[in-house]
RODO-2510 file (C-alpha; in nm, 4 decimals, decimal comma):
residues 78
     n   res          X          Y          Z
     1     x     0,0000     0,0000     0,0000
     2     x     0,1226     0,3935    -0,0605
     3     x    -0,1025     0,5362     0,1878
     4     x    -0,4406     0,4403     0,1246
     5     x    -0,4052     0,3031    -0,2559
     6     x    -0,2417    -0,0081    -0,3472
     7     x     0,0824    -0,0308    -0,4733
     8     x     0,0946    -0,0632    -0,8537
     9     x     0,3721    -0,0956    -1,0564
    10     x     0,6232    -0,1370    -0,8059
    11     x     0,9975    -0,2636    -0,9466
    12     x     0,9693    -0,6002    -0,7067
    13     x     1,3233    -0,8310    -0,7536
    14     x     1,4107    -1,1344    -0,6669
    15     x     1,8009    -1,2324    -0,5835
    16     x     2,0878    -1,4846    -0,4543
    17     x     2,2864    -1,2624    -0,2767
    18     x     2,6893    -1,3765    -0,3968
    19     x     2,9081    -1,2072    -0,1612
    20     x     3,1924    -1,0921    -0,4215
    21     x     3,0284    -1,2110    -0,7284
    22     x     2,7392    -1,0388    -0,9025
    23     x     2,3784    -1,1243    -0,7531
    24     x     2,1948    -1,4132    -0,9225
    25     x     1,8686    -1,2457    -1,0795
    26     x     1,6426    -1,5313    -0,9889
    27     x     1,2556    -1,2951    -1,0859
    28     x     1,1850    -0,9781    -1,1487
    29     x     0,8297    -0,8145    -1,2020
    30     x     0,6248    -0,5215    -1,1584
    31     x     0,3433    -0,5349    -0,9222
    32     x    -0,0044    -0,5779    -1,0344
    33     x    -0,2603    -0,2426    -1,0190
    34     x    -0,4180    -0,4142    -0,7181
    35     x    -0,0660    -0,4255    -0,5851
    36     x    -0,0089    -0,7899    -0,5438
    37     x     0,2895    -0,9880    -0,7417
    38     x     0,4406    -1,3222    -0,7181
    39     x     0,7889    -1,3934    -0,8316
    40     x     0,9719    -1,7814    -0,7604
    41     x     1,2766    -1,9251    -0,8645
    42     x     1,5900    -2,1213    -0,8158
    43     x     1,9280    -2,1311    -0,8009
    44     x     2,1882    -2,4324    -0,8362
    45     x     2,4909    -2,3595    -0,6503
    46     x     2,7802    -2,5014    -0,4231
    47     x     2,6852    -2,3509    -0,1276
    48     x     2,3235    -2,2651     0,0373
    49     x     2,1479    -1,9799    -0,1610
    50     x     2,0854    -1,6155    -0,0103
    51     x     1,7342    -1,5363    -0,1799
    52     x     1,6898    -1,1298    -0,1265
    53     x     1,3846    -0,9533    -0,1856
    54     x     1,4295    -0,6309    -0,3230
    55     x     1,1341    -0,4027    -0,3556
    56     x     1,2078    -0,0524    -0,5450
    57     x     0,8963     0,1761    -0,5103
    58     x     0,8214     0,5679    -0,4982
    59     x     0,5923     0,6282    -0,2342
    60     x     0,6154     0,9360    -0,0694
    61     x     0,9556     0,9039    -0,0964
    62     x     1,2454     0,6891    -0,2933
    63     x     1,3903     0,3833    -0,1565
    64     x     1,4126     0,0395    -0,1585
    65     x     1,3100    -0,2213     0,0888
    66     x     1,5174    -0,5241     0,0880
    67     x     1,3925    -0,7990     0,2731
    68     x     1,6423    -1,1131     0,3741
    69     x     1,4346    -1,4825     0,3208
    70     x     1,4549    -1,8499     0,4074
    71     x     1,5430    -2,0357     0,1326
    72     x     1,3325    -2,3131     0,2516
    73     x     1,0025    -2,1738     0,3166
    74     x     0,7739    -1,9666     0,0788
    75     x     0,5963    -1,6414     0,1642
    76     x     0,2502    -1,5080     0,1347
    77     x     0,2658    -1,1159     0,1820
    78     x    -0,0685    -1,0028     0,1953
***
């Protein structure tokens, strides 16, 4: 939500943080007009994955939230 509207077309990411190596873009999408989006993936690597959630909007200000996630469990924002 921005305020009292929903948050439509929002820049939403999804990543595997590398630490010294360019992220892994794993999704990327914009966020419906009623606000909601879904983005999945995967990522075959050595070592666990970091999945990031990176959420670029412009409400009332700019920014990005960046959330840190399980790689094991999946998320319903609502």
């Amino acid at each position: 939500m921005c305020g009292n509207q929903p948050a439509a077309n929002v820049h939403v990411k999804l990543l595997d943080e590398d630490q010294g190596d360019p992220d892994d873009m794993l999704d990327n999408m914009f966020t419906k007009s009623d606000g909601m989006f879904f983005v999945s993936g995967f990522a075959s690597e050595l070592t666990p994955i970091d999945p990031e959630l990176r959420i670029y909007h412009d409400c009332n200000d700019h920014g990005k939230v960046q959330l840190g996630l399980c790689s094991s469990l999946t998320y319903d924002f609502k």
